[in-house]
N, C-alpha and C positions, 0 to 999 in steps of 0.2 A: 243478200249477205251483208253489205256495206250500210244498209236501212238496222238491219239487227245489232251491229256492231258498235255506230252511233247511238243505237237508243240504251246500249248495256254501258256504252261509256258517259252517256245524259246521267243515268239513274244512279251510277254506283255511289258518288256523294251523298245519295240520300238515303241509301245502304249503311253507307259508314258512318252517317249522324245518326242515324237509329240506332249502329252500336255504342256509338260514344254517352258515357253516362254523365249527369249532372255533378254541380258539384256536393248535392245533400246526398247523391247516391255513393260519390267517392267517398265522401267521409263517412257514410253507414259501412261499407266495404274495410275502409282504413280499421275502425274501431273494431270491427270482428276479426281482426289479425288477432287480437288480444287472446283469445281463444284457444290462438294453433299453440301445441305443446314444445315446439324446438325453436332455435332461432331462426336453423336453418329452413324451418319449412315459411316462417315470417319471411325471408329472404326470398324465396322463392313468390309468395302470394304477389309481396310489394313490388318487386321487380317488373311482373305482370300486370299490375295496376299502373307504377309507372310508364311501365312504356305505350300503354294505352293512350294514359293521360295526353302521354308525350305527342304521337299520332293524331290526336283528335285536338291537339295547339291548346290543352289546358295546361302550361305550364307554367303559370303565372299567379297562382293563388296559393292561399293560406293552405288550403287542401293538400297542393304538389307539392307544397312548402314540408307538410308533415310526414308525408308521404317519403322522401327524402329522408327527416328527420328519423325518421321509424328504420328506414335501410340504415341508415350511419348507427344507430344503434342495437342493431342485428349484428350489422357486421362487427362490431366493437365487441357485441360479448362472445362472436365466435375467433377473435384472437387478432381480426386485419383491422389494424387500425390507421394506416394508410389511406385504404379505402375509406373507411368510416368517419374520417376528416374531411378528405375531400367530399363525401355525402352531406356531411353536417354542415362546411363551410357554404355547398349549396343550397341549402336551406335557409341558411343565416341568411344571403345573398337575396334572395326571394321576398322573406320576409323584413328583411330592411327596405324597402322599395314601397314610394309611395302612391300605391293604387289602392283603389278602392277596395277590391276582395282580398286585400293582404291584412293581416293581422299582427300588428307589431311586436304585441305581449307575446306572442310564440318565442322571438327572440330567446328570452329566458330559460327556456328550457332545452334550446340547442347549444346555446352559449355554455349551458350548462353539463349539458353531456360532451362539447367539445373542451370541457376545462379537465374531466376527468378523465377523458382521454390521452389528452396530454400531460397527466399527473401519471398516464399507466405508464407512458415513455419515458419518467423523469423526467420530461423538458416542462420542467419547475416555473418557470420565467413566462410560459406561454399560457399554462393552465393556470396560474396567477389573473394572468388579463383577461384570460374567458371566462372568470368566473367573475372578475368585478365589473365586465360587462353586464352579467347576468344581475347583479345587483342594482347596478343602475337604470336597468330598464326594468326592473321588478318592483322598484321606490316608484315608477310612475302607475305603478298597476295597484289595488290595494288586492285585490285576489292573487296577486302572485310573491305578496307581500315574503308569507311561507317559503315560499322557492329562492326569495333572495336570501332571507336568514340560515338556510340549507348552504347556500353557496357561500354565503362567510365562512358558515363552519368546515366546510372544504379546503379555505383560504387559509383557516387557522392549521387545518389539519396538515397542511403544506409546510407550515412555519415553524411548527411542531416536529414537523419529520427533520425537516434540515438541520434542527438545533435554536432557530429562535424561537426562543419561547416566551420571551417578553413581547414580541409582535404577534405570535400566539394568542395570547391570553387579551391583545388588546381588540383581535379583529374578531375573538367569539364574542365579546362584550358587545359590540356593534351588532353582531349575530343574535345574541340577547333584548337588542333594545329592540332590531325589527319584528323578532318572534312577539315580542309584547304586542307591538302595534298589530299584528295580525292576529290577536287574542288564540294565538297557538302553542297553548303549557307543553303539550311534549318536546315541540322544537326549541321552547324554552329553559325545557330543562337539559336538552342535549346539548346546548350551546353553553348554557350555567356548566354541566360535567367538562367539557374541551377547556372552558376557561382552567376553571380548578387543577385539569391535567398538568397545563401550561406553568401556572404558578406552580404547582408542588415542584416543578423541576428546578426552578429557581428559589427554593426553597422559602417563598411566598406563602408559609401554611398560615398565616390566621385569614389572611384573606380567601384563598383555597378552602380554609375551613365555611368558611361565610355562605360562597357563593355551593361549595355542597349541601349546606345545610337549607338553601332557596331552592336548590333544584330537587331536592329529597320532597318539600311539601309542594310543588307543582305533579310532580313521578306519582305518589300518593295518592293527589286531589284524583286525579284521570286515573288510577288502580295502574299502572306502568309499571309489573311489575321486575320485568327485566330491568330497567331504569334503575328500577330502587334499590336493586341488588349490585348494581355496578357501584351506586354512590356508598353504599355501604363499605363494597372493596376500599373505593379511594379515600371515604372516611379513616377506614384502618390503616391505610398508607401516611397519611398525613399523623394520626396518633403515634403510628408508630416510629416516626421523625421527630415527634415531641417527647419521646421518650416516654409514653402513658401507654404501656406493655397490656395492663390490665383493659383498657379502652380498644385497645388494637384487638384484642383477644374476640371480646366482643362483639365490636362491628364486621371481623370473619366470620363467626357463626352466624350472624344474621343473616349475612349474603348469601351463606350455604344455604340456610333453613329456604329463603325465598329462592332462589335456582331448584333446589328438591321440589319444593311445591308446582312448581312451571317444570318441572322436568327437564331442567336445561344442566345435561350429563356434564356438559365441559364447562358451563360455570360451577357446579360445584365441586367437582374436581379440580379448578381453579383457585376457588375458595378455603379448602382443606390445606392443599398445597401449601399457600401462604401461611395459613393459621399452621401447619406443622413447620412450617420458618419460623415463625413467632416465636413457640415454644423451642426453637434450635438455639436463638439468638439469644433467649432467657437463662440458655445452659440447662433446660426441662428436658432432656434426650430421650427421656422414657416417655411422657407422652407426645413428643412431637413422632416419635417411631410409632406410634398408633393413631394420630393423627394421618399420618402419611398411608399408613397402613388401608386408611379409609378410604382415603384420596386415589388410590387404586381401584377401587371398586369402580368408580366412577368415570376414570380413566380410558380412554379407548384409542385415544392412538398411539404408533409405538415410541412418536417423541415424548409425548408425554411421562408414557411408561417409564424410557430410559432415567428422564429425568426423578422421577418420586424414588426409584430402585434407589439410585445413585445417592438423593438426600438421606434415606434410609438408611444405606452406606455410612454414610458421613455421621450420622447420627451415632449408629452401633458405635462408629469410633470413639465418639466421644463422650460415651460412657464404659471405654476401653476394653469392650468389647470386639477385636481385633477379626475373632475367627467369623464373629456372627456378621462382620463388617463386608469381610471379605464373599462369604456367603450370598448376600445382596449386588456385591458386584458382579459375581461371578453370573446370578440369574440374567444380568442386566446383557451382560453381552450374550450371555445363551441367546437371546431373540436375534441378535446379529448372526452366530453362528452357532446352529444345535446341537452340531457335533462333540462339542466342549463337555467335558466330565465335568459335571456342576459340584461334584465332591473333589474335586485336585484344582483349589486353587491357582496353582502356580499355573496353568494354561492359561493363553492367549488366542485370539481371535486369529486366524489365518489373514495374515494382509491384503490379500487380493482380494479379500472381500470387502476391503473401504472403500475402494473404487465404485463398487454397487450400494452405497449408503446414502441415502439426503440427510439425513440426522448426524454427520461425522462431528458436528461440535456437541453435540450432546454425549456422542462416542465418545470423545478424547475427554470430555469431564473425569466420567467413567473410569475409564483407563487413566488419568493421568492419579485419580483418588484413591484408584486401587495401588497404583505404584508407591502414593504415600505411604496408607497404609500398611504397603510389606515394610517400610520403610522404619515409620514408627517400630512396628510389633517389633525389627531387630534389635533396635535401640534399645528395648526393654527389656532384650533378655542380650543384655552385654554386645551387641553390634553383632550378635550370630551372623554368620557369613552366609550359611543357607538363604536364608530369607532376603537379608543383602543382596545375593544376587537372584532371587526372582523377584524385588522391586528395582533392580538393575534390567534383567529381563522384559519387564514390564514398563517402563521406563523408553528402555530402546522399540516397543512397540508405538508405544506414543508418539513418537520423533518420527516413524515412519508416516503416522496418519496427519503427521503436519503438514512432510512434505505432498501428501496428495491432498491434500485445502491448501497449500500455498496455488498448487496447479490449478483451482477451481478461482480462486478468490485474485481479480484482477484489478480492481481499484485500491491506489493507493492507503484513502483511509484505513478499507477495510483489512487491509494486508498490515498497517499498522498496528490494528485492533488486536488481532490475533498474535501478533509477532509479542505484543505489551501482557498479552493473557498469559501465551504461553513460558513466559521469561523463567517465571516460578519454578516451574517443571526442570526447566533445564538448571537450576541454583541446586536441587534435592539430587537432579539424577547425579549431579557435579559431587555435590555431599556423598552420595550414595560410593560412588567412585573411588573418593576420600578415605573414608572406612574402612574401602574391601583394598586400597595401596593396589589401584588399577589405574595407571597413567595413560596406558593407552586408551581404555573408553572413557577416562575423563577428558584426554584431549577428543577424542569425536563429539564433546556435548559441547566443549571450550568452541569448538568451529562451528557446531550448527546453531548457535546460541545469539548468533551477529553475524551482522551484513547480508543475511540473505535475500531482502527484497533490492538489495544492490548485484547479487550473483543473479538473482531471476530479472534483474534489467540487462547485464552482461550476456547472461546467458539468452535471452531474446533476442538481444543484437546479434550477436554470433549465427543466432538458431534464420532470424529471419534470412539472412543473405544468403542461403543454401537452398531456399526454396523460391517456386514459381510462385506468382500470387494466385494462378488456381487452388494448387495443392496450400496456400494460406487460409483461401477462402473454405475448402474442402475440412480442412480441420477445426476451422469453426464452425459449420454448419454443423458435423455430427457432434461436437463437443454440448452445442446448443439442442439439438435432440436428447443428448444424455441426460442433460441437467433439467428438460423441459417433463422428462419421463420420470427421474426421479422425484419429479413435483409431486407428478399424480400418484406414484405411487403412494408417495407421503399421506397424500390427501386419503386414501381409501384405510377403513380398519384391520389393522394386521389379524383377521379369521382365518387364513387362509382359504374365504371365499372366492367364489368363481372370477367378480372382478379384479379381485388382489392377485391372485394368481398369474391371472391374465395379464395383469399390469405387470407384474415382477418378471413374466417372462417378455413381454416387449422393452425391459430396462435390460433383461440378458442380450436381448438382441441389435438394440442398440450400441452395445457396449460392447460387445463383441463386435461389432462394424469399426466403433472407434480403432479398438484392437487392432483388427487387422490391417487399419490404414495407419496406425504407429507400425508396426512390425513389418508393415511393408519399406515403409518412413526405414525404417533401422536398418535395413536389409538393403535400400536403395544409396540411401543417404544417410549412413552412422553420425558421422558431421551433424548433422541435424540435430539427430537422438541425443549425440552425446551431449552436445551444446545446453537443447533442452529441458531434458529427462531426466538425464544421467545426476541420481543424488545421492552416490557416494561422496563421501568426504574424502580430502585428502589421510593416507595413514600415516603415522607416526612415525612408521619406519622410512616410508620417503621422505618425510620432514627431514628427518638424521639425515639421510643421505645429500639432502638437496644443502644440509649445513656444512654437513664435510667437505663438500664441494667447493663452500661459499668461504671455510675457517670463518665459522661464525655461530651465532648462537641464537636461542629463542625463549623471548620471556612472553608471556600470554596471561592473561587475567582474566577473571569474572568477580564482577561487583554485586554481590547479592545484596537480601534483603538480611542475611543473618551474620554474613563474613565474606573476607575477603577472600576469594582463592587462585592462589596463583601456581603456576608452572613455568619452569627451566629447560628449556632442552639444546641439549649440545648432540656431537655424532656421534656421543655413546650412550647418553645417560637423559633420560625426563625424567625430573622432581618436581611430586605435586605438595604444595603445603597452603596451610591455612592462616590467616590473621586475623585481626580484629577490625569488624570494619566502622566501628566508632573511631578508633582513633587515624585508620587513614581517614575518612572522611572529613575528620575535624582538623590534621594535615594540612590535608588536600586545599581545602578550602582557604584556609588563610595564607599557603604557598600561591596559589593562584592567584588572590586579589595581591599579595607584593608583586607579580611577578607584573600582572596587567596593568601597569599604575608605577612611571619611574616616578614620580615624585614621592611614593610611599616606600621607599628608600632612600627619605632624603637625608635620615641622620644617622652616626654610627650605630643607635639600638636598635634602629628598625633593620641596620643588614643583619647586625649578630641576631634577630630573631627568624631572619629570612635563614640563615645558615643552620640554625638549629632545626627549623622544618625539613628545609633540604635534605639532611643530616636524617632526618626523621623518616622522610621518604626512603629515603634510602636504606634505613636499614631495613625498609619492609617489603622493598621494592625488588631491591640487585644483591644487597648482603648475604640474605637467606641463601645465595644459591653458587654464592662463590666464582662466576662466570669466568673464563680468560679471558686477557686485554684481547683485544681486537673487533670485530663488525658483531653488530647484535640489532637480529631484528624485534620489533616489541610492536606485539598485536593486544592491544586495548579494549579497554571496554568503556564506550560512552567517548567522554573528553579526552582526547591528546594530552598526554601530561611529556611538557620537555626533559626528556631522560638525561638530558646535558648538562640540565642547571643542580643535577641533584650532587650536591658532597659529599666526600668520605670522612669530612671532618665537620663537629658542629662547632668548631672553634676560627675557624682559615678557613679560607676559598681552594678546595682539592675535589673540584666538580670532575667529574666523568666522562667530562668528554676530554678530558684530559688521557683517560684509557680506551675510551669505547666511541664506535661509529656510531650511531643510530638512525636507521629507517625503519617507519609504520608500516603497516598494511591493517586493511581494512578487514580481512581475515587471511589467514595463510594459504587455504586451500583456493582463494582469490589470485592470490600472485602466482602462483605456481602452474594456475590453469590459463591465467588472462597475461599474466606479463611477460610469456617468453613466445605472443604470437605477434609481434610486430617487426620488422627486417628493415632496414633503408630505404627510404620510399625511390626509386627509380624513375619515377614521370617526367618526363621533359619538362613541365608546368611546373616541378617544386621551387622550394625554397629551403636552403637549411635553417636559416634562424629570421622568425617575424619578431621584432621592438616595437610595443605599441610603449610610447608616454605623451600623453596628452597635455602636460603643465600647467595651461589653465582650462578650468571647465565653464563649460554656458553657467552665466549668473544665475539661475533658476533653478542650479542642482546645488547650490550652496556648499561648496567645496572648496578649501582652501588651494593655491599655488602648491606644485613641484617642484621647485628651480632646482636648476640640475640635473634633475632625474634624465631629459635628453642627451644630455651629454655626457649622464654615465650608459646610457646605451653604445656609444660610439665604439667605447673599446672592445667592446664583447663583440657585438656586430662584424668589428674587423676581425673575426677568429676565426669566421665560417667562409667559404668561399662564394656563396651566395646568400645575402642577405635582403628582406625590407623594413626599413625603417619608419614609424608613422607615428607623427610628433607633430605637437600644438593642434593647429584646426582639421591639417588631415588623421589624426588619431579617432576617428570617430568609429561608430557600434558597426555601421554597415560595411566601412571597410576594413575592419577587423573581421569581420563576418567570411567577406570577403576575399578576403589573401588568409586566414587561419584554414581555411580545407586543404593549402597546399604544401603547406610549413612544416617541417621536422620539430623544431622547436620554438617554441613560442613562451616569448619574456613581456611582462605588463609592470609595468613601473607605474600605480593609480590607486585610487581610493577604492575600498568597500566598504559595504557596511552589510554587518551579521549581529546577532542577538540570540538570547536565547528564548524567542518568543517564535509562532508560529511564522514571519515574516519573513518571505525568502531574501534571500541573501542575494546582493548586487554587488557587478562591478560597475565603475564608472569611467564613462569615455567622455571628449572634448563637448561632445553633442547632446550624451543621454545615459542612460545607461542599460546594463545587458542583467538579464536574471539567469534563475538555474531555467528556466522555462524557454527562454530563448535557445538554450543549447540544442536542437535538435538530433533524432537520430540523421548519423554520415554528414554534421559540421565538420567533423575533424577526421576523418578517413584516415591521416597520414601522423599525427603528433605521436612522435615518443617522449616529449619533456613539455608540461608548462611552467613555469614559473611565476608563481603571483605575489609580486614584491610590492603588494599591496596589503593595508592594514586586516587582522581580523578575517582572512579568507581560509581559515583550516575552521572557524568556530559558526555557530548557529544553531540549530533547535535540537536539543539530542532527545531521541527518539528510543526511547526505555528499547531494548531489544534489538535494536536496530543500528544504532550510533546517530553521530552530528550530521546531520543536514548540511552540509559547508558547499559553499562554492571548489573548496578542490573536491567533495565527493560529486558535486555532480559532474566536474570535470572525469574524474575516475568512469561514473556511469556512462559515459559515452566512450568508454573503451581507452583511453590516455592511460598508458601504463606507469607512468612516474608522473609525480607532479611535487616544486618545490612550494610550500605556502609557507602562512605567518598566522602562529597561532593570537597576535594582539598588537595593539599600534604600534609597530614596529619604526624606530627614528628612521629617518633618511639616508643620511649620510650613510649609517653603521648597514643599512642596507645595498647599497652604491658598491659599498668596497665590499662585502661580504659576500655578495653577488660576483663582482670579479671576480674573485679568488678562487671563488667556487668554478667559474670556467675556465680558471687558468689551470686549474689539477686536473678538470675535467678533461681537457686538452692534453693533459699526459697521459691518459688513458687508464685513467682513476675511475673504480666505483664511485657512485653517485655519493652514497653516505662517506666515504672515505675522503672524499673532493669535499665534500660539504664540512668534515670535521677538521680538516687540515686550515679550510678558511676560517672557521674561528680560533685555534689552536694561533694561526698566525697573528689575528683580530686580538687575541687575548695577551701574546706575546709585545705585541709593542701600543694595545691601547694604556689610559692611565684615568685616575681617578674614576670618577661615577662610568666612563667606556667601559670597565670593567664588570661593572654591571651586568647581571644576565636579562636584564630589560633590553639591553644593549645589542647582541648578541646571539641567547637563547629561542627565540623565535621563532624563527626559520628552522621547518624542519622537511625530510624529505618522505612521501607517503608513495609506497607501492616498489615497481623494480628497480630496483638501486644497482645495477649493472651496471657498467662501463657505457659510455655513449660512444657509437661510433665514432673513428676521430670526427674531430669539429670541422675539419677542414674537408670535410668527405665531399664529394657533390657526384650525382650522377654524368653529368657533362665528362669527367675527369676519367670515370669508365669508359664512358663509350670512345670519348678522342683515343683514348686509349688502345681499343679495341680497332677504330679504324687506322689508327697507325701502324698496330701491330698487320692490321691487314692489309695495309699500303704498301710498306716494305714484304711481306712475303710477294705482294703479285710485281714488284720491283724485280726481285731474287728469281720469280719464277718466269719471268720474261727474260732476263739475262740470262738462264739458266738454258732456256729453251734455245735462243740464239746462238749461245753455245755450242748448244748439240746440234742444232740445223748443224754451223758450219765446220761441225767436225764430220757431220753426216756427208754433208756437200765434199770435203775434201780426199774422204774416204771414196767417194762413189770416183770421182777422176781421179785419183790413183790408180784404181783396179782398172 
């Protein structure tokens, strides 16, 4: 037994070499994976080859190298790309290594699928360097020459997406010269077509023209003729930027004729499209509607469709054709919902079915052209109110399908994108309002029209702190199913064949899962929902009420693209009216630059012209509406305009804040849901008031001296009973960082700097300085007031739909429900003392705006010459809830000694009390 058992343990290695295959048998094996129909089943073969390899100690050559290579891109196109990195980097790994069965030039081609895989993640920065790795070891290969020209045009395809497109256009060029050297016209001319992209974006067309016209006779030479048809599109792109309409016209039908000839359905469907915009732009309505007409035929999926309906739409209209107009819209949502009587325009899409849509921006086109439409047709027959309100109706369907793409769409830009598309909509449905003397849903558009990627940051803050991070992580994963289901359905043609069907009901069922973990979300934790979810607007009627309250008032604007429209509302009465928004703007404009700029009041005409502006604002601003003296809040649109410096005279200085208090808000339905959730903070750790003044800064941030600023912090500081002070070199970013999470109120006496350029806005500390980006969420858990008596911190990028980008909005966005800023270089001094003042009223137990108007009122009373100035002065305004601040002198320590005193003396009282009774008890028991 011991004799058989040795000789089966002698023998099995020579078992196991007999199975182990060479390396020319692995790569006959590798190469017929090519073969199998799925990835999955290529995953499965290579897996099995690998671990053979692995077993028999072949894992050191070019073979297991590919071998690898081939798994990372299995796994890559079935969606892990995780895995499929760490496959490919071991490949790389392999084949960088210098032994003799390794083959270097492989390199390139993993480098290469590792760059496009990290292009699939967005991680932009990494697929950049695997692809110009692939270039650099493809210039030492002349056979892989192709492959590196491939990977420039990837590089460009990168620079292109991001937005540059001058480094675009320079690395296909590169892409270009190496496709020459490797005498490869197709990759020649793809790399000619990316340049050409690039430039047309920068509107580089004669050179764009040039290098189309090189890669049109390479496309050609080789019969390429998808190629040819693409250059043709972008030929008429570029004509059509030159204004050569009849050239444009042209080079579309070309493209069409060559896609028809190759059967390529969605380019000439693509091709028509266009060519029926051509003729839209030319004002030709009749045939770009039979162009378009054609473009249907051609057509098969249902974004597309949406889209031609919709052009066709737009068309009818604009050969005032209204009913046929509406007709074309009306088919376009039938495919969203069938139910719709396609003869009663005035129906709408049931909303609950946007939720189930990947095309909702194609939808809201749709819907938002149909709302013009009813719009227009009213307007032409005398503002009919019927029609009025079913592009009122239709209008308010729109706004709903925003709020569920704002829920969808989480990156900043793109949320800007959309907020800047949709502005328009909201000016018409505002108009529409106008017309039909409907105040109350003109103010629901006045509130959903702005700040709302600042209420869905409020409202995330809120929403997250009610949840566990499972149930966070839970609501992104089905969220991320949903959107991954509506891909595919996208992807398949609306036949209502077997796989559409099938898709559309695993989108019901996904979706239905999200459901029920929101409505359980609702049912468990409303908190949540509401925070979230919840996208009703503030109503009108509680506006009134929350003003009666306040004896105070509300002016609200929208700044459109055709007029001004503004609204008053007090606690009995909103009035909507209209202006001209030429002459605010032309106002507006020269009030601003006096106001930003004292020296451009340096001589008596330049104030009498500041006074007539003023004067001007004013009557278009506050006159219309006849407000009563006292507190008025003024919800904006875009820039802060100082309601204080405006006159009632254009002759004298009888500014307005002479009658009226003024605080901002970023919108109303903002303050009323965010600014009454904050109470006295209670922590043993707080502090009532942090002073940061820094006075000088590190040489390197080039900022001038503060003198003084420290020691106007002193008096204010002494008003609270617990203060920190942090002044000269301890003023720095981290220990502001630092001591602001536990501070009630926080004052900065410092430089900023804002613009109206994409450039975030900075404050600056003794050490460095702090952006809107440092703010994170729960820096400030505990602030009810900042104060930024620093230059230029209410101003920076205004964001069409959105408002300013400022340093106090991003304060706002982190939950701070009041904040005092400065809309421009505000002097020193007039800030010092207007500062004080403002906490000495505040200290009486003055609203914030009423504290703030009293310290200029006083400012104005005994300053003189150029002080009077509203350079001076008008600046400082206060944004958000202008409530009374608890007293200044509050501190928690003051409760609690409080509270233990109170419960010292009771167990005093009840120890005597007890003694007492013993010894009445005792003298009772020997009596008896």
């Amino acid at each position: 037994m011991w004799r058989l058992l040795f000789l089966v343990l002698c023998l099995c290695p020579v078992f196991l070499q007999a199975q182990c295959l060479s390396m020319a048998q692995r790569y006959q094996r590798l190469t017929g994976l090519s073969a199998l129909p799925t990835p999955v089943e290529v995953i499965a073969e290579a897996t099995r080859l690998e671990n053979q390899s692995r077993s028999c100690g072949a894992i050191s050559d070019s073979v297991y190298a590919k071998t690898l290579h081939v798994l990372g891109r299995s796994y890559w196109y079935v969606g892990k790309l995780d895995t499929a990195i760490t496959l490919t980097k071991r490949a790389i790994a392999i084949n960088g290594m210098n032994r003799p069965n390794v083959r270097r030039a492989n390199l390139v081609h993993s480098y290469y699928n590792l760059g496009r895989i990290y292009g699939d993640q967005t991680h932009y920065r990494l697929a950049i360097q695997a692809f110009t790795n692939a270039v650099a070891i493809a210039k030492q290969y002349p056979e892989k020459w192709t492959s590196g020209a491939s990977a420039y045009a990837e590089i460009a395809f990168i620079y292109y997406n991001i937005g540059d497109y001058e480094k675009a256009a320079n690395v296909a060029q590169e892409g270009f010269f190496l496709s020459q050297r490797a005498n490869d016209p197709k990759m020649a001319a793809n790399t000619l077509v990316q340049q050409a992209q690039a430039l047309i974006k920068i509107n580089n067309l004669i050179t764009a023209n040039s290098a189309l016209q090189r890669a049109l006779g390479f496309a050609q030479r080789i019969g390429e003729l998808s190629i040819t048809a693409n250059i043709y599109s972008l030929l008429a792109e570029v004509a059509s930027k030159q204004g050569l309409s009849l050239k444009t016209v042209s080079y579309y039908r070309q493209a069409f004729e060559i896609n028809k000839q190759t059967k390529f359905r969605y380019g000439c469907a693509q091709a028509l499209d266009n060519l029926g915009f051509t003729y839209a732009e030319m004002a030709q309505y009749d045939k770009a509607v039979i162009i378009y007409k054609q473009a249907l035929g051609y057509c098969d999926d249902m974004g597309g469709r949406l889209t031609i309906l919709n052009k066709i739409g737009k068309s009818q209209l604009g050969l005032k054709h209204h009913h046929e107009a509406l007709r074309y819209y009306q088919q376009a949502l039938r495919m969203i919902d069938s139910s719709l009587d396609s003869t009663q325009f005035n129906t709408n899409p049931d909303n609950r079915l946007f939720r189930l849509i990947a095309y909702k921006s194609y939808l809201l086109s749709v819907t938002q052209d149909k709302a013009d439409t009813w719009l227009d047709y009213a307007k032409i027959a005398n503002n009919d109110p019927v029609r009025l309100r079913y592009a009122l109706e239709t209008y308010k369907v729109a706004d709903q399908m925003i709020d569920f793409m704002r829920w969808e769409h989480t990156g900043q830009q793109s949320k800007l994108f959309w907020r800047q598309k949709t502005r328009g909509m909201y000016e018409r449905a505002i108009e529409t309002c106008f017309l039909l003397g409907d105040a109350t849903q003109a103010f629901h558009f006045l509130e959903k029209s702005r700040a709302v990627m600042l209420a869905d940051k409020l409202n995330e803050l809120g929403a997250r702190q009610q949840l566990t991070e499972q149930q966070i992580a839970q609501e992104q994963h089905l969220r991320q199913a949903v959107s991954n289901q509506q891909t595919t359905l996208a992807s398949l043609p609306s036949d209502n064949g077997p796989a559409y069907n099938a898709a559309r009901m695993a989108l019901f069922a996904k979706q239905d899962s999200l459901t029920a973990f929101l409505k359980n979300l609702e049912a468990s934790n409303p908190a949540y929902y509401q925070y979230k979810y919840a996208n009703a607007t503030i109503a009108l009627a509680d506006v009134q009420h929350y003003l009666k309250k306040q004896s105070g008032s509300l002016v609200t604007y929208f700044v459109g693209d055709s007029a001004l429209y503004l609204m008053a509302v007090t606690g009995d009465k909103a009035v909507l009216k209209k202006q001209s928004i030429k002459a605010y703007t032309e106002a507006l404009h020269q009030f601003a630059g006096l106001l930003a700029n004292s020296a451009a009041m340096s001589r008596r005409d330049d104030v009498n012209r500041f006074l007539g502006l003023s004067n001007d604002l004013y009557r278009q601003l506050l006159a219309p509406f006849g407000l009563p003296k006292g507190r008025v809040l003024v919800s904006p649109d875009g820039f802060f305009i100082p309601f204080d410096a405006l006159s009632r005279s254009a002759g004298k200085a009888d500014f307005a804040v002479n009658d009226y208090a003024f605080s901002y808000v970023y919108s109303v339905g903002l303050l009323l849901k965010n600014g009454v959730k904050r109470s006295p903070n209670q922590a043993f750790l707080s502090t009532d008031f942090l002073g940061v003044a820094p006075v000088e800064f590190a040489p390197r941030l080039n900022q001038v001296l503060l003198p003084g600023s420290d020691e106007a912090l002193t008096p204010i500081a002494g008003r609270f009973s617990t203060s920190t002070v942090l002044t000269h070199g301890k003023a720095t970013k981290a220990s502001f960082l630092e001591k602001a999470a536990n501070a009630r109120v926080i004052h900065l006496f410092t430089h900023a700097t804002a613009d109206s350029s994409d450039r975030e806005p900075s404050l600056y500390f003794a050490d460095s300085t702090l952006q809107l980006s440092d703010l994170r969420d729960g820096v400030l858990p505990n602030v009810e007031l900042v104060v930024l008596a620093a230059c230029k911190t209410g101003i920076g990028a205004n964001q069409q739909g959105e408002g300013v980008f400022s340093l106090a909005r991003g304060f706002a966005a982190l939950g701070v429900p009041s904040v005092l800023t400065t809309l421009w270089s505000v002097q020193n001094e007039a800030t010092y003392e207007l500062t004080d003042l403002f906490y000495s009223y505040l200290d009486q137990g003055l609203p914030k705006d009423v504290a703030l108007q009293r310290a200029k009122q006083d400012w104005l009373s005994t300053a003189e010459g150029e002080n009077q100035l509203p350079n001076y002065w008008a600046g400082l305004i206060i944004v958000g809830d202008s409530r009374p601040l608890i007293h200044l002198s509050y501190s928690p320590w003051v409760g609690i000694l409080s509270l233990l005193a109170i419960i010292g003396l009771g167990g005093i009282w009840f120890w005597k009390n007890r003694e007492r009774r013993a010894t009445a008890v005792f003298s009772a028991a020997h009596s008896a």
